[in-house]
C-alpha positions as CSV (number, residue, x, y, z in Angstrom):
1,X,85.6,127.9,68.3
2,X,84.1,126.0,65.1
3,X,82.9,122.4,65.7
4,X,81.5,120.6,62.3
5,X,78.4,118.1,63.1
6,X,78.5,115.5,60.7
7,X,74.8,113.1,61.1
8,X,75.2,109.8,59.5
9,X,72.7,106.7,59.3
10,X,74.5,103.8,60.8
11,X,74.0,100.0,59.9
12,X,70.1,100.0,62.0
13,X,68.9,103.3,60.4
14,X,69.4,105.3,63.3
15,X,70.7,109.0,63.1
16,X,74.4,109.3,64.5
17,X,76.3,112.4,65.1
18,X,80.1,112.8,64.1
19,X,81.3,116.1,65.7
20,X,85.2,117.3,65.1
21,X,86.2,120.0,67.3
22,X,88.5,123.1,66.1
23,X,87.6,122.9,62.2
24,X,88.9,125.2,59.4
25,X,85.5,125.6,57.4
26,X,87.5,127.7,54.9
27,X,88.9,124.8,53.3
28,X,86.0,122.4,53.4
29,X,83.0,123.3,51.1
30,X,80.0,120.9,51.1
31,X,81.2,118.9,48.2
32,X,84.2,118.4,50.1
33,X,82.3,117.6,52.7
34,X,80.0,114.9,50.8
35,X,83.1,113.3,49.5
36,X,85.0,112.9,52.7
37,X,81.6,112.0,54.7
38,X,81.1,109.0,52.1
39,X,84.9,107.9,52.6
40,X,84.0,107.6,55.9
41,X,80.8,105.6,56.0
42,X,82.4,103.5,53.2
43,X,85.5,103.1,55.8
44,X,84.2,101.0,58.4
45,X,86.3,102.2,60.8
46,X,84.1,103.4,63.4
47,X,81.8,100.5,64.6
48,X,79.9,99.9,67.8
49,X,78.8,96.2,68.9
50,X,80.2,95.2,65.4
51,X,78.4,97.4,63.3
52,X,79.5,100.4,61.4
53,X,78.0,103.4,63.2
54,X,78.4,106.1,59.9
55,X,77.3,104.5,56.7
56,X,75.0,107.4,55.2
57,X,75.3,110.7,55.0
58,X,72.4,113.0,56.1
59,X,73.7,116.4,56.6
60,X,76.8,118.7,57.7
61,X,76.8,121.8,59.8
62,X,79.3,124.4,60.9
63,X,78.7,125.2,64.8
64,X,80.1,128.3,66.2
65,X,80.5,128.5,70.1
66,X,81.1,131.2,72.2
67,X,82.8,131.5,75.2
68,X,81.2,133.6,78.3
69,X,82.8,133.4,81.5
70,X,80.3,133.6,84.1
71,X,83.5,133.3,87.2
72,X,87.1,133.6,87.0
73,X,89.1,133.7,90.7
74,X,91.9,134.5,89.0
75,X,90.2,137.6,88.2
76,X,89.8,138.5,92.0
């Protein structure tokens, strides 16, 4: 599974992490990326205790995760 970590400043400076499971990363290159990160922290739609919580970009990343099943009864 791909996840994209998206880390935004929000309105006090702090570092905040958008993550958006079950991402194509073929179709989003990092200008892509910027644009649609700025739309977002220009959005205000995500806001905790009335402030927005992404207003600056800082960085994107593509995580990969495995899966490794340690127990499976179904297997038994």
């Amino acid at each position: 599974m791909k996840a994209l970590n998206m880390v935004f400043k929000n309105a006090l400076g702090a570092r905040q992490t958008l993550k958006v499971s079950y991402i194509n990363a073929d179709e989003l290159d990092a200008d892509t990326l910027r644009e649609k990160m700025e739309a977002i922290g220009q959005s205000g739609v995500f806001t905790k205790d009335g402030l927005p919580m992404y207003t600056t970009p800082i960085s994107a990343s593509y995580v990969d995760t495995q899966e490794h099943v340690v127990y499976d009864a179904t297997q038994e």
